[in-house]
N, C-alpha and C positions, 0 to 999 in steps of 0.2 A: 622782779627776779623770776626767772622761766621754773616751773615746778622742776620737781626731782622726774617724774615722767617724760616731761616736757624734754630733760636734757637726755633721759633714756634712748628717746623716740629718738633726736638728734645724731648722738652718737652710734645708732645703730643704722641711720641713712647715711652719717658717713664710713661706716665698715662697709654697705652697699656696694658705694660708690667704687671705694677703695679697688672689693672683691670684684666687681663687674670689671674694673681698668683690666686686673691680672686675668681676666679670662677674655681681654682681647689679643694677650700678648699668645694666647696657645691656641691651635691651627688643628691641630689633628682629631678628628670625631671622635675617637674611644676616648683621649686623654683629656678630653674636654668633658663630658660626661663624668669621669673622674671627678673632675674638680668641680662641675657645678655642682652634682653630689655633696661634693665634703665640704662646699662654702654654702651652700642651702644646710646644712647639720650644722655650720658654725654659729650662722645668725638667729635659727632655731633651738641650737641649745639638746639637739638631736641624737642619741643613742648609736643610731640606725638608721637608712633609708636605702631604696631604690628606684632605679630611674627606668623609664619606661621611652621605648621610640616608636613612634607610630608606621608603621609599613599597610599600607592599603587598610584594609579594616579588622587590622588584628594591631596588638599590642606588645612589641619586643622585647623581653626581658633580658639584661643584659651584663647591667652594674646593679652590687649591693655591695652595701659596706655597714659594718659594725662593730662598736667598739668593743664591748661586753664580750664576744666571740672573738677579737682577733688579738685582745689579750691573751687569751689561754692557747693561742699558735707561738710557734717559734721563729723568731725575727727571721725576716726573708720570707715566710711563708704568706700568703692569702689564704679568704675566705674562697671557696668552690665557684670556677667560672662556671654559672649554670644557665642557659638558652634557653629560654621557651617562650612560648606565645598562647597571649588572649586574645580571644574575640572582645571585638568593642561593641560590649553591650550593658547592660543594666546589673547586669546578677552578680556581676564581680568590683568591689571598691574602686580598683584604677579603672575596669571598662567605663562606669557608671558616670568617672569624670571626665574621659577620652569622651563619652557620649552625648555631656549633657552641655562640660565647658564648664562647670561649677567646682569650688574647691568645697571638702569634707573632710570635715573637722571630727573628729569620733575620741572622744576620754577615754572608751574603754570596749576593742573590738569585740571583748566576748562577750558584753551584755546589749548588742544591737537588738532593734526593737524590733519585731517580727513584723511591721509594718512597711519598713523599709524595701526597696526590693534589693539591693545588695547584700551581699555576705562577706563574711572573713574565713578564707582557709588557713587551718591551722597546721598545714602543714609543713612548713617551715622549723614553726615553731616544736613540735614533734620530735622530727628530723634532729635538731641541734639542742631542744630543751633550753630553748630562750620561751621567755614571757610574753610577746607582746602585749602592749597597754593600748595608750596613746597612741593615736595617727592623724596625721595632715597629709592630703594630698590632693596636690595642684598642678590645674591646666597646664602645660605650656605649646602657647599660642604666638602663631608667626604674624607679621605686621598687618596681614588682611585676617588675624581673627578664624585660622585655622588649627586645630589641635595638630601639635609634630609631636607629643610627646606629653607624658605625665610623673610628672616627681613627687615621691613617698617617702615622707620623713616620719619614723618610729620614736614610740618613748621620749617624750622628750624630759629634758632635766634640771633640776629646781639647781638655786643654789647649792641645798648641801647634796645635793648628785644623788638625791632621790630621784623616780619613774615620779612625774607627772603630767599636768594637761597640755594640750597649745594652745596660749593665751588667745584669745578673738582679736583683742586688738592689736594681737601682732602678725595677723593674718593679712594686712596689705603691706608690710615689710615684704614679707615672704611674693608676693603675687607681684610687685615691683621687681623684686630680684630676678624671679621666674622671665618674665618680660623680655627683662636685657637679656638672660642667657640661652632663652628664646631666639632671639634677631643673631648673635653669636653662632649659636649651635647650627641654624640654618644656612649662615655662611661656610659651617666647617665643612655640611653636609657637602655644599657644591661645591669645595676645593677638595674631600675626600671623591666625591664624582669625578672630577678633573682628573685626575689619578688615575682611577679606575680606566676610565676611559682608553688614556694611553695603556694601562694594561692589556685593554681590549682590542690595542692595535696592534702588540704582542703577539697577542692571544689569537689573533688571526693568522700569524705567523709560524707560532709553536703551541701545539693543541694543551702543553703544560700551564702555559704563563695566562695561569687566571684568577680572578680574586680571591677565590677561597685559600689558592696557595701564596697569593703574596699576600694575602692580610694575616695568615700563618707561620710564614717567615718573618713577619714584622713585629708580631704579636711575641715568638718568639725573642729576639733579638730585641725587643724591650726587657724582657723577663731577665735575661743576658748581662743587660747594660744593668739595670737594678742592683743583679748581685755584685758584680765589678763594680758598682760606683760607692755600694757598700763597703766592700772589702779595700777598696784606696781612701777611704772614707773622701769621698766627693761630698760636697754643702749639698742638701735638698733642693736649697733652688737651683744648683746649677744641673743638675741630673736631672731633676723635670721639666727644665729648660732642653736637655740635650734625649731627652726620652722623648720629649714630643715632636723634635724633629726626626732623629733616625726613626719614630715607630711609620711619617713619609718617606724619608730618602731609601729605608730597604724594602717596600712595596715597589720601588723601582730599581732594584737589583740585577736584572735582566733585561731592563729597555733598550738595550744596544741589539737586541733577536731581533728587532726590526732590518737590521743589516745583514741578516744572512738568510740565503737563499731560503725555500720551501724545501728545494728536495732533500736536503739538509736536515730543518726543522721537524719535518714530519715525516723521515724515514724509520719506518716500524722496523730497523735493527739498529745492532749498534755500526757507531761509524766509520771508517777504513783512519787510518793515521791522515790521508791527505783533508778527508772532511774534517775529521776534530780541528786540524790545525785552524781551518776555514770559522769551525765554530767559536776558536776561540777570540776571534776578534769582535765576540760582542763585547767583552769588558773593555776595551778603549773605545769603541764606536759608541757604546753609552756614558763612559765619559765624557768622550768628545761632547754630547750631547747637553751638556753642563757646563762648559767653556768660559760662557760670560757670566761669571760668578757674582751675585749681586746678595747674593746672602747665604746663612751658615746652612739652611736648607741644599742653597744650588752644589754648595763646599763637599758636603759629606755627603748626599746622592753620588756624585762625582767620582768620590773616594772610595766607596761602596760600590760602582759601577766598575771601577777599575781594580780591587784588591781582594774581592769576594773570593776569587780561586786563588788566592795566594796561598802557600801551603807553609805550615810551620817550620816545617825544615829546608824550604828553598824550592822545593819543585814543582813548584804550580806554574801558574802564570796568568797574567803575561810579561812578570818583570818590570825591570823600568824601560819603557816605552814612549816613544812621542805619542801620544795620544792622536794626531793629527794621521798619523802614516801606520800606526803599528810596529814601526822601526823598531830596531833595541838604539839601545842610547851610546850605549859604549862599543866598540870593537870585539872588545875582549868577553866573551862569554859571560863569565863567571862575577863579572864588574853590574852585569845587568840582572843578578839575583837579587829577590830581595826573600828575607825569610826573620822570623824571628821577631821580636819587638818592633824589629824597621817595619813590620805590615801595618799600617794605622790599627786600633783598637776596635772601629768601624768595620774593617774587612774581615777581620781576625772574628766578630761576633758574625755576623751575616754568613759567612763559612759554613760556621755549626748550625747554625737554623736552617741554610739552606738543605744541606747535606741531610740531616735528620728528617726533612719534609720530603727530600726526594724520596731516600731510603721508604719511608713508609707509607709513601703514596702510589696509587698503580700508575701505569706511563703503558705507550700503545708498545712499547718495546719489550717491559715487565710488569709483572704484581708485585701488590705492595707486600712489601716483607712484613713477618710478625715483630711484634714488638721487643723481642726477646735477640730477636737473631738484629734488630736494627740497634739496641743497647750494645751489644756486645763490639758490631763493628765500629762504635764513635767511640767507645772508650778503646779499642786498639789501635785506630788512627790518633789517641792522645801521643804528643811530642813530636808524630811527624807529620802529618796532613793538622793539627787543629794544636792550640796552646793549651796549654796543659791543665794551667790555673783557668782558664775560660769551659776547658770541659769538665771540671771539679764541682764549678758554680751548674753547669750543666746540670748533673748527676742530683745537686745539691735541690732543684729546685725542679724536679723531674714531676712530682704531682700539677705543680701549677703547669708547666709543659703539655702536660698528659688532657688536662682540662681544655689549655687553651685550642689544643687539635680538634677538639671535639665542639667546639664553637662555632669553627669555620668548616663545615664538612664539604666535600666534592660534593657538587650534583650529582644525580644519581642520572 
C-alpha cells in the first residue's frame, strides 16, 4: 500500500496536470500570468506571490496577488497595478534567479545571511504592513533553457493557515508546473506579438493606433467586463473564459484604419463631414476582416470592430450595415438604428474604454485633457453616447482604471 506521502505526491501531480490542461485553454499574456500566479499559490499553499517577465536584461514586474491584502479591499476592487523593472543581476532575490537559473528557497527573508549576495526589500512590505516570511522563487525557462521570466511565491500556509516554510520536497512540483507554464506562456507571448503586429500595421496608418493604447483599451474593457459580469452574476468560469478573449478581440478595435486613406489618418485637424463619413467605414471594414468566423475570438473581434461607435441612444454608427458594402440594410432610415441593449455588450464596453483613452491621451490634433474635465465628459455622455449601468461600474472601479493607464504609458 503506497505511504500517505506517496499518495500526497500523487494527487498533487494530478492537480498539475489538471492546472496545466486549464492554462492551455487561455490565450492572452496578461490573463495568463494571472492564472499561472494563482495556480502556482494553489499547489504551494501560497499567501502571496509575483510574477516576473524578462525583457532584455531587466526583470518586468507586473502581476501580484495576495490574499491577506485583498481581503481587507472591497469586492470588485484590486491590489495596485504597479510596473517596474529590475536589472538581472545578483543583489536582488528574483534578479539572482533570472541570473543564475536556480530556484531559492528562503524561511525567512529578514534573517538572510550576510553572505549571500542578494537582499530582500522591504519595501513592499512598509508600504501595506504585510509581514513577509517565507519565499520560493523560480526560474521559468523556455524549451532551449532560457530564462523568459521568474515566479515568487510568499508565505506559504500550514494546515491551520499559519505563515510557514516551503517544503524541499515540494520544490520539483513547483519547478514541473513552472515548465509547462513556461512552453504556454511563450506561446501567448507570440500570439500576443501576432496582435501587436497588425496593430503596427494600423499604426502605420493612424499615428494613434499603438500598443500602449490598444493594450489600454483592452486592459480597460476587461476591468468593464469584470464589473458586468459581477453584477449579472456571470459563473467565474465563464467570465474568465470571456475576459480572456475580449482582453484580444478589443486590442483590435480599430483594424478596419487600415482601410482608410493617410490623408485622412493623419490630418493634424479635425475632419470636414465628408471625411468623418470616409472614416467611419473602419468599423465594418474591420469586421469584414473577421468574416470567416471559426471561433468566439474571430465572433466578438467582429462585434467589437463593427459596434464600438454605437452610441446608447441610437446615433452612432454605423447601424446595421452589410458589412461587405457599408450598405444600410433597410430602406427606411430609422429601421437601420441600432441603440440600446440591441448594441452587443462587447461594443457597449469597448465604447467607454475607447472614448476615455482618447479623452486623456494627446493626438497630433489635441492634448490630452486633465483628468478631471475627462471624468466630467463620460459621465454626461451616461444615457446617451454610453450605458448607464456600464458607466456606473465605470466610475465604480475608477482606481483600478487610474492604475491600469499608468501601466501602459505612450512613448515619450
Amino acid at each position: 500500500m503506497p505511504s500517505e506521502a506517496a499518495m500526497d505526491s500523487t494527487f498533487a501531480l494530478f492537480e498539475i496536470v489538471k492546472l496545466s490542461s486549464e492554462l492551455n485553454n487561455v490565450h492572452d499574456e496578461d490573463m495568463l500570468l494571472e492564472k499561472i500566479l494563482l495556480d502556482a499559490r494553489k499547489i504551494m499553499s501560497a499567501d502571496a506571490g509575483s510574477i516576473y517577465i524578462r525583457k532584455g536584461d531587466a526583470l518586468i514586474f507586473n502581476h501580484v496577488q495576495n490574499d491577506t491584502i485583498q481581503k481587507k479591499l472591497q469586492p470588485g476592487r484590486h491590489l495596485p497595478y504597479t510596473v517596474f523593472d529590475l536589472p538581472i543581476n545578483t543583489s536582488s532575490i528574483s534578479g539572482y534567479v533570472a541570473s543564475t537559473g536556480e530556484i531559492v528557497n528562503i524561511h525567512d527573508v529578514y534573517e538572510l545571511s550576510p553572505d549571500i549576495p542578494y537582499h530582500f526589500d522591504p519595501f513592499f512590505d512598509k508600504m501595506s504592513n504585510y509581514r513577509t516570511r517565507s519565499m520560493l522563487t523560480v526560474p521559468l525557462k523556455n524549451f532551449m533553457g532560457s530564462i523568459i521570466g521568474v515566479l515568487q511565491l510568499i508565505n506559504a500556509r500550514g494546515p491551520d493557515n499559519t505563515i510557514t516554510i516551503f517544503a524541499e520536497e515540494d520544490e520539483p512540483l513547483i519547478i514541473h508546473f513552472a515548465s509547462i507554464a513556461s512552453m504556454v506562456l511563450e506561446r501567448a507571448g507570440m500570439t500576443r506579438a501576432m496582435i501587436l503586429r497588425m496593430i503596427q500595421m494600423a499604426g502605420l496608418r493612424d499615428p494613434k493606433e499603438t500598443g500602449a493604447h490598444v493594450n489600454r483599451v483592452a486592459s480597460y474593457a476587461v476591468e468593464l467586463y469584470d464589473g458586468w459580469a459581477r453584477q449579472n452574476g456571470i459563473e467565474k468560469r465563464e467570465s474568465d473564459y470571456y475576459r480572456d478573449i475580449l482582453r484580444m478581440a478589443a486590442m483590435l478595435h480599430d483594424a478596419g484604419k487600415v482601410a482608410v486613406s493617410d490623408l485622412i489618418l493623419k490630418k493634424p485637424s479635425a475632419l470636414t463631414p465628408e471625411e468623418y463619413d470616409v472614416m467611419k467605414c473602419h468599423t465594418w471594414s474591420g469586421a469584414r476582416l473577421f468574416t470567416e468566423i471559426s471561433s468566439n475570438l474571430d465572433e466578438i473581434s467582429q462585434v467589437i470592430a463593427l459596434t464600438h461607435h454605437e452610441n446608447w441612444d441610437g446615433s452612432g454608427y454605423p447601424g446595421k450595415v452589410d458589412i461587405e458594402t457599408g450598405a444600410p440594410m433597410y430602406k427606411e432610415s430609422d429601421k437601420n438604428i441600432i441603440k440600446g441593449e440591441e448594441i452587443p455588450i462587447w461594443g457597449r464596453i469597448v465604447a467607454i474604454a475607447d472614448v476615455f483613452d482618447a479623452l486623456s491621451s494627446r493626438r497630433v490634433y489635441k492634448g490630452a485633457w486633465d483628468e478631471g474635465s475627462v471624468l466630467e465628459e463620460m459621465k454626461k455622455m451616461s444615457g446617451t453616447k454610453f450605458d448607464p449601468s456600464l458607466i456606473k461600474i465605470f466610475f465604480d472601479c475608477i482606481d483600478n482604471i487610474r492604475a491600469l493607464r499608468d501601466k501602459y504609458p505612450d512613448q515619450a
